[in-house]
C-alpha positions as CSV (number, residue, x, y, z in Angstrom):
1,X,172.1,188.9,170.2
2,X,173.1,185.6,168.0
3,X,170.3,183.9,167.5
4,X,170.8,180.2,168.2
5,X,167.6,178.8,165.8
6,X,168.5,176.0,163.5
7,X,168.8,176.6,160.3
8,X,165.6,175.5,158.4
9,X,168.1,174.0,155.6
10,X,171.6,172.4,156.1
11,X,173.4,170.8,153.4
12,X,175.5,168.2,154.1
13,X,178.2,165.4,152.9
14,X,177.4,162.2,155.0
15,X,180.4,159.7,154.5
16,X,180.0,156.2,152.8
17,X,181.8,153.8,150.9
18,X,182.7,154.8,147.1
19,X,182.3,158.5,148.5
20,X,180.2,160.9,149.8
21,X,176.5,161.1,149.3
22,X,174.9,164.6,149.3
23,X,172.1,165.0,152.2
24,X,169.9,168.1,153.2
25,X,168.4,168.4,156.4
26,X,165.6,170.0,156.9
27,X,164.9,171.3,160.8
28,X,161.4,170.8,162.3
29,X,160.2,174.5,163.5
30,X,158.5,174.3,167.0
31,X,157.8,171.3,168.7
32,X,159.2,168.4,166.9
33,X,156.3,165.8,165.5
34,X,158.2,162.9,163.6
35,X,161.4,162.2,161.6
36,X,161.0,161.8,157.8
37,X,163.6,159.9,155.4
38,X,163.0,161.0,151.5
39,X,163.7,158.2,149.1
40,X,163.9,160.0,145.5
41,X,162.7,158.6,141.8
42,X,165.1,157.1,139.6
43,X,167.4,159.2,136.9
44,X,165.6,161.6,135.4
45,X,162.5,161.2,137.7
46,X,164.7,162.3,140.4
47,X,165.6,165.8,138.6
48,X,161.8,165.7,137.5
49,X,160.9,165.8,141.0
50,X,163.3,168.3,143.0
51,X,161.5,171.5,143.2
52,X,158.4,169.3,144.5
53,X,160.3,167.2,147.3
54,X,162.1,170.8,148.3
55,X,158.9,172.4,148.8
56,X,156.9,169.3,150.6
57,X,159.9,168.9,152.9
58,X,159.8,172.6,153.6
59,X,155.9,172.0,154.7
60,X,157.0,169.2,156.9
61,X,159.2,170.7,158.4
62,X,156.7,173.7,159.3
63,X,154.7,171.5,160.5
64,X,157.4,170.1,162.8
65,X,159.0,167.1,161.3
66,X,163.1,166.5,160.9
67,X,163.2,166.0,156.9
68,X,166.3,164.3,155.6
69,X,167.3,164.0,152.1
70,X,169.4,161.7,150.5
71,X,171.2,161.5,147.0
72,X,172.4,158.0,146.8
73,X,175.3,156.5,145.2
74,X,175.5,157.8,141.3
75,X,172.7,160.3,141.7
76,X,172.4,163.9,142.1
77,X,175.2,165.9,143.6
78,X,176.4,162.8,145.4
79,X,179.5,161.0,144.6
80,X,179.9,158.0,141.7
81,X,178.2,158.0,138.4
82,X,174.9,156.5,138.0
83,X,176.3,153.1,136.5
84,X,178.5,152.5,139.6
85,X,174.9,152.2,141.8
86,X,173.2,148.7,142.9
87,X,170.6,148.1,144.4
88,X,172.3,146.5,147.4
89,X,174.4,149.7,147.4
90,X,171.1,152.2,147.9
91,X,170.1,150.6,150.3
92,X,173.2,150.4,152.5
93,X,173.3,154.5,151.6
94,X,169.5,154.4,153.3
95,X,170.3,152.3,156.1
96,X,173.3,154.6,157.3
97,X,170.7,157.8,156.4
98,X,168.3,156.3,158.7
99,X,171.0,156.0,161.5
100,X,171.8,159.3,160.8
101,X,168.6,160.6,161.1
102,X,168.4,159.0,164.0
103,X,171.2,159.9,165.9
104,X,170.5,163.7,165.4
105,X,167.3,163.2,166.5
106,X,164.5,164.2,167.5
107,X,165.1,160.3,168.3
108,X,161.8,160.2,170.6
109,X,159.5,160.8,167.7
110,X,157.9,158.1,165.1
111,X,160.1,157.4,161.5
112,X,158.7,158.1,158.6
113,X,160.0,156.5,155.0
114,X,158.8,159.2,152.7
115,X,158.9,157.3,149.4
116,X,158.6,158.5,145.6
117,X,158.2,156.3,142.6
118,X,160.7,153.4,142.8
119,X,161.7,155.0,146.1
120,X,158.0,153.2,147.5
121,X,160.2,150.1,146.5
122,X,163.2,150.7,148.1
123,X,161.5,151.8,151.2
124,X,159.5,148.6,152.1
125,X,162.9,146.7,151.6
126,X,164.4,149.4,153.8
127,X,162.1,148.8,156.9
128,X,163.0,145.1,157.5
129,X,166.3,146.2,157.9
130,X,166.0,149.1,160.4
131,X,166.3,148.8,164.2
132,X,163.1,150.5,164.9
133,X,159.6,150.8,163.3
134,X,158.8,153.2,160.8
135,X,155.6,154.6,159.0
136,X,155.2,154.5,154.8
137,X,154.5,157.8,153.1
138,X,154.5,156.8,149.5
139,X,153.6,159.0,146.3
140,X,152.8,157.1,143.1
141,X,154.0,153.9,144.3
142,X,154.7,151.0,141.3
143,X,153.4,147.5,142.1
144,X,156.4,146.1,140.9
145,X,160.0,147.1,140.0
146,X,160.2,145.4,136.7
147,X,157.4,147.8,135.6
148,X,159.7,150.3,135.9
149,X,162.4,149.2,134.6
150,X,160.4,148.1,131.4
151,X,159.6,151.8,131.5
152,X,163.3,152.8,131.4
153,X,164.6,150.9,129.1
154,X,161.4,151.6,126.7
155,X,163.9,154.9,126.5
156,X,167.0,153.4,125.1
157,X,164.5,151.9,122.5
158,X,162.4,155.5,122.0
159,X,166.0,156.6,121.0
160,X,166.9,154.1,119.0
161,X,163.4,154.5,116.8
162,X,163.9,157.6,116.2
163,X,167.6,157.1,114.8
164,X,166.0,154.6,112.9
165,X,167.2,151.8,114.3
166,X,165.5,149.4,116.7
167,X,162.9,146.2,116.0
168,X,160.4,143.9,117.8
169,X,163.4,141.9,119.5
170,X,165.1,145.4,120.8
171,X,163.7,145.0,124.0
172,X,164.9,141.6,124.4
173,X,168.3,142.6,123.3
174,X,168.7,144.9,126.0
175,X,167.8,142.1,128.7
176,X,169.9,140.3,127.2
177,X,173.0,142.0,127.3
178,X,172.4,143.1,130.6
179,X,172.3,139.5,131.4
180,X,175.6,138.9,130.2
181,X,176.9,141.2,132.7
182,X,176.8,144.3,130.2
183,X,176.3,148.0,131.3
184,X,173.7,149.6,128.8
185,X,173.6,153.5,128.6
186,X,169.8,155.1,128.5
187,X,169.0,158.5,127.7
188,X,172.4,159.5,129.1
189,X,172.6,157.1,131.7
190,X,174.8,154.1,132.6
191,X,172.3,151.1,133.6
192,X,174.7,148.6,135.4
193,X,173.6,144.6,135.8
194,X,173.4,145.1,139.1
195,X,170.8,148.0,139.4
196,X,169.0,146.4,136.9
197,X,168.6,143.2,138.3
198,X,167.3,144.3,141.7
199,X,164.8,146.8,140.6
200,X,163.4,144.0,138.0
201,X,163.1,141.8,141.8
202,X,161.7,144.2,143.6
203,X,158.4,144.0,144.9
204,X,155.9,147.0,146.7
205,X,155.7,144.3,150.1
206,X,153.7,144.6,152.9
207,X,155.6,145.1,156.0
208,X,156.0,141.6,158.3
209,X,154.5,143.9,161.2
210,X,151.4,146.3,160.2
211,X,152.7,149.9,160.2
212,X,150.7,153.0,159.3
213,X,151.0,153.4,155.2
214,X,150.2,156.3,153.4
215,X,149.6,155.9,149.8
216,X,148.8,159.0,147.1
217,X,148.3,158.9,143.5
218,X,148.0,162.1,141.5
219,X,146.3,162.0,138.7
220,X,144.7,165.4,136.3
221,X,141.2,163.9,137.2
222,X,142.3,162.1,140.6
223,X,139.0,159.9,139.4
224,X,139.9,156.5,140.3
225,X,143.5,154.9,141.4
226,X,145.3,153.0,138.6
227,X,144.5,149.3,138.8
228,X,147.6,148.1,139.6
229,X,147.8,150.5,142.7
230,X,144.8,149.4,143.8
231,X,145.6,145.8,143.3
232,X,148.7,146.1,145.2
233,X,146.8,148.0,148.3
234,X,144.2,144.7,148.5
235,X,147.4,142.4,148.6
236,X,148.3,144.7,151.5
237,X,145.1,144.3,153.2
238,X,145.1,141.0,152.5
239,X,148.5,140.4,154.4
240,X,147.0,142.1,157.5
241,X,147.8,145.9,156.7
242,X,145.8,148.7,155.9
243,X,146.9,151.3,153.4
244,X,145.2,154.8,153.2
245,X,144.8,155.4,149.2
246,X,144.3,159.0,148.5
247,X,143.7,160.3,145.0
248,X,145.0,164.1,144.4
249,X,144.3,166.1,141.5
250,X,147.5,167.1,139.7
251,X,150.4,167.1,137.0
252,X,152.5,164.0,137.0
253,X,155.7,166.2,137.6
254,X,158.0,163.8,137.9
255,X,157.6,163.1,134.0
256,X,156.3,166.2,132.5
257,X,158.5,168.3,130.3
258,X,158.6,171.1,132.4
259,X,158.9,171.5,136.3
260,X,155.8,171.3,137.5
261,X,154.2,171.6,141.1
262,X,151.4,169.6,142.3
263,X,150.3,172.4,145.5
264,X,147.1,169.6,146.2
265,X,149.7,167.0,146.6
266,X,152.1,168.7,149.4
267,X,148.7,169.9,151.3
268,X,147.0,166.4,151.6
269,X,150.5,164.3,152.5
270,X,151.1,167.3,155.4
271,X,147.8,166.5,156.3
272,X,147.7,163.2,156.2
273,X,150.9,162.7,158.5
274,X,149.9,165.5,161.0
275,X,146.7,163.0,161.5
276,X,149.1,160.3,162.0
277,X,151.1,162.0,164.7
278,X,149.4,162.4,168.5
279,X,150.5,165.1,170.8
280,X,153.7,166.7,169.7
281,X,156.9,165.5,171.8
282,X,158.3,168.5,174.3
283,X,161.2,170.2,172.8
């Protein structure tokens, strides 16, 4: 007898402009609980940080949520090269993975946008544009997206140094010619104006309406959260929402040399969003 189960994987092409952009869709075993949208880390934060969003969207699916990931424009096995991507452009690719989602169902059940590192950002853009309400499920979520982008281009300068070129006014050079429209290339990727510009705008912003937000920072001692995280979750409150901030004990994977899991980090988020979800809908 064929057995008619979903798969508990299925790799997909979902059709966009400028190409195709890679997707995996992860089937929720039993009754279905929730669908979840994974919003990746930038460049090589993303390749970082694979093994670790396969295996939590594995456990969410267990648990009974429809997991979808996406490779946007220029990343992964999607279609474009990393300099071709905007910011505008990612999340027009989110927007149509949301629909997606959405019209494969299981429709009746709560949104979740499951974001990592500058994908935090991107996903409390996304939710003023979506048609329906949606929970945050953030891991190690920046205040700001200039932050990171100091961050990235502090590896174009790293490079330099060590070539023995590079000075005080590097940094200011690389704004610079990014300002004038230029496309600069870091650590083996293309950093177009565009990209550059809206990560440096974008800000971690509480949602117009309150939504559930999970927040979780990983840390070797999980002692205390960063500052800045802990800044941004009282402008939060402040605004009328409240944000769970949970500290987990763990490698920051998604910048250490080797591939590294963080097992603390994929039990406390499947946890945390079972707690958020009431009685499962029938299948």
């Amino acid at each position: 007898m064929t057995s008619t189960a979903p798969s508990p994987f299925q790799p997909f092409f979902l059709e966009r402009p400028l190409g195709q952009r890679f997707c995996i869709r992860h089937a929720p075993q039993g009754r279905p609980r929730g669908r979840v949208l994974f919003i990746h880390a930038l460049a090589e934060e993303m390749n970082k940080s694979r093994r670790m969003a396969a295996l939590q969207s594995r456990a969410l699916a267990a648990a009974g949520f429809a997991v979808l990931q996406i490779d946007l424009l220029g990343c992964g096995d999607s279609s474009g090269d990393f300099g071709d991507a905007s910011w505008s452009a990612w999340l027009d690719d989110l927007q149509a993975a949301s629909a997606w989602l959405r019209a494969h169902g299981p429709a009746a059940t709560p949104l979740w946008l499951w974001g990592h590192r500058h994908g935090c950002l991107l996903a409390s853009e996304l939710l003023a544009r979506l048609d329906e309400p949606a929970g945050l499920l953030f891991w190690q979520p920046p205040a700001a997206g200039k932050n990171l982008l100091q961050q990235f281009l502090r590896l174009k300068l790293a490079g330099q140094m060590a070539e023995g070129a590079g000075g005080s006014g590097a940094m200011g050079e690389l704004k610079q010619a990014l300002g004038a429209g230029e496309t600069v290339d870091i650590a083996g990727y293309r950093l177009a104006p565009a990209l550059a510009v809206g990560l440096e705008a974008a800000q971690l912003t509480p949602p117009a309406t309150p939504m559930p937000a999970l927040w979780f920072e990983v840390s070797p001692q999980a002692e205390a959260a960063l500052p800045v995280t802990a800044a941004a979750a009282e402008r939060w409150r402040a605004a009328g929402s409240a944000p769970t901030l949970s500290l987990v004990q763990g490698p920051a994977f998604w910048q250490t040399t080797e591939i590294e899991d963080a097992p603390a980090l994929i039990e406390a988020t499947t946890a945390a969003l079972l707690s958020q979800v009431q009685d499962p809908v029938p299948a």
